[in-house]
N, C-alpha and C positions, 0 to 999 in steps of 0.2 A: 593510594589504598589498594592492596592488595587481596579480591573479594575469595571467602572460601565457596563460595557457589556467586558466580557474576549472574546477571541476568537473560546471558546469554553468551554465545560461544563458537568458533567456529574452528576445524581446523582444515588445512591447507593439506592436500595429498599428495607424494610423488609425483603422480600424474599431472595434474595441478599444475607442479613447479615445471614437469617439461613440457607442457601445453604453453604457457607462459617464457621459456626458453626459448622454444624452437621459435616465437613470435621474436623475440627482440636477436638470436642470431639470423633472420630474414633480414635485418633492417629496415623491415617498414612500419611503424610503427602508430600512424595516423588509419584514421577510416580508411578500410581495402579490405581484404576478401576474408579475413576472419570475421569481420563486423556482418559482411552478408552471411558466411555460414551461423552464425547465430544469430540473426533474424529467420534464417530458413529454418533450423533446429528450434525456435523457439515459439513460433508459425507452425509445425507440426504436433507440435505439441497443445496447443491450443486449439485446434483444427479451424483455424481463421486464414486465409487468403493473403493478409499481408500481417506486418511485424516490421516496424522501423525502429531500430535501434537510436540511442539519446544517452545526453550525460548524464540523468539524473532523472527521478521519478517525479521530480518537480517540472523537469524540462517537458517531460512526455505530459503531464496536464496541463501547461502552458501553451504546449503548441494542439495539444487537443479541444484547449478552450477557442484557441486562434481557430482551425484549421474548420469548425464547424459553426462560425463566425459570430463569435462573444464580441460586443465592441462599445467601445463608447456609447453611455446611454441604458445599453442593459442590465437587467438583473441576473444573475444567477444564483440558485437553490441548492445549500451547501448544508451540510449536520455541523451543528456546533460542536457535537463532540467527536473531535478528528484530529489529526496535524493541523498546522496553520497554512501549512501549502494547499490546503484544497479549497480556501478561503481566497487565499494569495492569486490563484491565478487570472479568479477573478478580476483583481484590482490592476494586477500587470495589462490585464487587456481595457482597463478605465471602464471597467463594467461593476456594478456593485451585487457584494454578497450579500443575500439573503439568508442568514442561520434560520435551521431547522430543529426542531427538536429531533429524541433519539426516540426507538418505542417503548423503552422503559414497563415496569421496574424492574426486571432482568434482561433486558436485551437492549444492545447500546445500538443496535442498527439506526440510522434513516428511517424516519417513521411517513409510509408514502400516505397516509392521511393529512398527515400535516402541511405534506410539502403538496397536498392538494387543498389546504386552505391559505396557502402563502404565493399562489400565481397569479398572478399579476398581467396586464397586457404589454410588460417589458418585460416578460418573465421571456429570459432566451434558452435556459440550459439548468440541468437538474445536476449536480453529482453526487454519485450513489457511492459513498466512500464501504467499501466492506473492511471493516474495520477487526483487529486481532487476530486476522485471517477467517476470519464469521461471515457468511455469505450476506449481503443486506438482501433485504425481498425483490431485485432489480426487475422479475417479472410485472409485478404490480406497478413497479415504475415506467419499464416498457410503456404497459397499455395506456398510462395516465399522458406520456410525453406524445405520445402515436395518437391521442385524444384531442390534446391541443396544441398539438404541431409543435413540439418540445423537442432539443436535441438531449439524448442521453450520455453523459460520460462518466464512466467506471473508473471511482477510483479503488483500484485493486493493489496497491502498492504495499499493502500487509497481507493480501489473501494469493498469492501466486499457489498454482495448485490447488484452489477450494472450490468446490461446488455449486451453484445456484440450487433453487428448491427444485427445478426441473429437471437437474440433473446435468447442467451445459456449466465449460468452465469460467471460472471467475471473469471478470476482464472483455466475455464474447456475447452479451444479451444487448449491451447500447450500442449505439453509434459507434461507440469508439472506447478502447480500455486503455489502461493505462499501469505499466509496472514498475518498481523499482528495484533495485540490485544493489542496494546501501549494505552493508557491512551487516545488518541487525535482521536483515531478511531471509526469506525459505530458501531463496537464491541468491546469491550473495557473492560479489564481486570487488567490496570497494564501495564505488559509484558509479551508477549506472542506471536507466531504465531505457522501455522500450512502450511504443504504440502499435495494439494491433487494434485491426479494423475489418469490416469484410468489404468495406466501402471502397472502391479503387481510388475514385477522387480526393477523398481525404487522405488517404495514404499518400497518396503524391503530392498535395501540400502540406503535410506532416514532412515530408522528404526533402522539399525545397525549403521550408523553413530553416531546418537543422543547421543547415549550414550556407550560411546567407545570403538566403534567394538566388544560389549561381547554378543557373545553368549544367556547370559541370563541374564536379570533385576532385580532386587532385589524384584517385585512382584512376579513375576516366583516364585523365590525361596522361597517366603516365603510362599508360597500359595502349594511349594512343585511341582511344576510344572518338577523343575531341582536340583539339589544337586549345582552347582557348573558352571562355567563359562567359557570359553576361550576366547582368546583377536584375532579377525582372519584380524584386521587392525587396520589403524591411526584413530582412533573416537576423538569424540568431547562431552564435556557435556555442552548438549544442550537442557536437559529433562526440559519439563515444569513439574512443581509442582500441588498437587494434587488440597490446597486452592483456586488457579487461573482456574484450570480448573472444580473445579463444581460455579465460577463467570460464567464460560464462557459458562457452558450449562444453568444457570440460565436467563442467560440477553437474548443469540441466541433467547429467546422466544419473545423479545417486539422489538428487531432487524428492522423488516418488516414496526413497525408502526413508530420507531424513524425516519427510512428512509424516510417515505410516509411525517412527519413533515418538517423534511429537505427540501423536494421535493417545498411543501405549501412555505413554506420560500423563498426558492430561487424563486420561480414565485413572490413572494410579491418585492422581489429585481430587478426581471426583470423588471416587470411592471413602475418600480417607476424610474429605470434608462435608459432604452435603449434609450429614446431621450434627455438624458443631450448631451450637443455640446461637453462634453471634455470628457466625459466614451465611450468606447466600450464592450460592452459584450461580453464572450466567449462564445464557440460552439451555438446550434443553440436548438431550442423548441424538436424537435427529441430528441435530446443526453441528454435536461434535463428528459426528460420522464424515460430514461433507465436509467439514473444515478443516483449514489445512496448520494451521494453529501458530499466527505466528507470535501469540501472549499469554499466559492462562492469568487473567483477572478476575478479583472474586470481590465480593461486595461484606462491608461491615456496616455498624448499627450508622454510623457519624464521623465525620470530618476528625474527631479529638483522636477517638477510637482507631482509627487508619494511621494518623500521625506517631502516635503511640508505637502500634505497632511495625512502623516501619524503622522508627528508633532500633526498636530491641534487634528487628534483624538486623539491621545495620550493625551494630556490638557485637552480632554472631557471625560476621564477615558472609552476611547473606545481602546479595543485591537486588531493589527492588524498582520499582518505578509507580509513576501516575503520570494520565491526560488529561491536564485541565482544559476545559471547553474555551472554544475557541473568543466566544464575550467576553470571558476573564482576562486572556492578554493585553496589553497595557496598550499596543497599540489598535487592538479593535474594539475596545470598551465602547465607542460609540454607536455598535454594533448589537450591542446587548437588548437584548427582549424576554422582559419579565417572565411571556409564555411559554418559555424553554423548560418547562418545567421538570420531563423526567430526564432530560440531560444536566441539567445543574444539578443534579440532587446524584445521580449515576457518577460524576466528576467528582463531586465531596466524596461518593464512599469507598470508590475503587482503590485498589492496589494490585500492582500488578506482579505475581510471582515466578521468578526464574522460572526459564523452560527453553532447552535444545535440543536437537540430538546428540550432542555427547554427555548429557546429563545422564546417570544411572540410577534406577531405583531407588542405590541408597541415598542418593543423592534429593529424590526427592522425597525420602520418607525423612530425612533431615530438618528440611524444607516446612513440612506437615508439623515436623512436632514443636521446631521454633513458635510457626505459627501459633499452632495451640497452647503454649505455653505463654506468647506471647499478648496472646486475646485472655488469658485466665480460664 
């Protein structure tokens, strides 16, 4: 299928392609010194102390769940409506997920009331997934985890670049954040993610984990740093590669204006929808300001109504998406709790509408009228 507007987009810059060049005629092509300048570039950006680079933004909350000690026996407090990875890392560390509700009926965030009546005395770790690039409230979660001795982890893998309500970025309020770099994100590389922390301890088993529990990395060695290695745990390889990360200090540079485009957009979406009789918009002009936007989803009356309408765009080569809560997946169905109330009901009505920075105006007043023509 060949979409006339996909649901997203990205392209690749000169620069780009000789950032990416100059790495593979180097010939080094594993974790080495591009991988650290973007952890350092990306560490600055955040204004957090440390930044460990990973394969994937699965891998960074997996070794984030490990690294601030999930294990066997525990619980951890996760929003049902999210990826399945933030569910998943859970289970990879034999700790079981707790689903949350979201705070609904316009806002899909983590709702920290709820995740304050769902702890438990195995309760080990909270994650606050900021979900469409929409800051969750991680303030209020802070204080709840700082209350009963809760580790916080951020999952920020759709909000790179977005705001908390205090004003601190995405990813830097818990324990420990965590990014992605998949192909669909504000930064966008492929695969990829990273761990920042201001925690120095975490950071350095975030570090040893990645690639497996040794001692020393084959940059080390060959730069003559170590002769030789020892293995001092269960690691994981989970090193990102050097080509992907001089992508990823190349693009961090235009990051800021891709966002500010996004931002234009979704107000060009607002404007045009908030008084259709069958759309509701989510969160409110504040939260678009902070947010760094990596979805514009908007809410109809029902499940029929949503289905319908994503039909029609589809026929108009417009592509769209949804996130079904995480209890509806077939492998966590025994997971599901009736209580979920404003996230099952947020999951039936969402649809989620194209949005990039190379998107144009007309591109989105396309977008509006399908819609509307599409809802009646």
């Amino acid at each position: 299928m060949k979409w006339s507007i996909p649901l997203t987009d990205l392209r690749i810059t000169d620069e780009d392609v000789e950032a990416v060049l100059e790495c593979l005629r180097s010939g080094w092509l594993t974790m080495g010194p591009r991988v650290e300048e973007f952890e350092q570039r990306l560490a600055e950006y955040v204004g957090v102390p440390h930044a460990v680079a990973v394969s994937s933004g699965t891998a960074a909350l997996h070794l984030a769940a490990l690294a601030v000690g999930v294990g066997p026996g525990d619980e951890v407090i996760v929003p049902n409506l999210s990826f399945v990875a933030s569910a998943a890392v859970a289970r990879y560390c034999k700790a079981t997920p707790v689903l949350c509700d979201s705070v609904g009926p316009n806002d899909m965030s983590i709702d920290p009331d709820d995740v304050c009546r769902r702890v438990t005395a195995r309760t080990r770790a909270v994650v606050a997934v900021h979900l469409m690039g929409y800051a969750a409230d991680v303030e209020r979660l802070r204080a709840l985890c700082d209350e009963r001795e809760l580790r916080l982890i951020e999952d920020a893998a759709q909000a790179f670049g977005a705001r908390t309500r205090s004003g601190r970025w995405t990813g830097t309020v818990g324990d420990i954040g965590c990014f992605s770099f998949f192909s669909k994100k504000q930064l966008c590389v492929g695969e990829g993610g990273m761990v920042v922390t201001s925690d120095a301890d975490l950071a350095s088993r975030v570090r040893l984990l990645r690639s497996h529990a040794m001692t020393s990395v084959t940059w080390e060695r060959h730069q003559g740093y170590a002769e030789s290695y020892d293995v001092v745990d269960i690691g994981f390889n989970f090193r990102l590669d050097e080509p992907r990360a001089a992508l990823g200090s190349s693009r961090i540079a235009r990051v800021d204006n891709d966002i500010a485009t996004r931002r234009q957009l979704v107000r060009r979406y607002r404007r045009a929808l908030r008084s259709h009789a069958r759309i509701d918009l989510l969160w409110d002009e504040d939260d678009v300001a902070r947010s760094s936007h990596f979805a514009f989803p908007v809410l109809v009356p029902d499940r029929d109504m949503r289905d319908r309408l994503r039909a029609s765009l589809h026929d108009m080569g417009i592509q769209t998406t949804v996130y079904p809560g995480i209890a509806e997946l077939s492998e966590y169905g025994g997971y599901l709790d009736h209580t979920l109330t404003h996230s099952r009901e947020l999951a039936e009505r969402h649809c989620v509408l194209p949005l990039s920075p190379l998107m144009t105006e007309a591109d989105v007043d396309m977008v509006i009228t399908a819609v509307s023509n599409g809802l009646g």
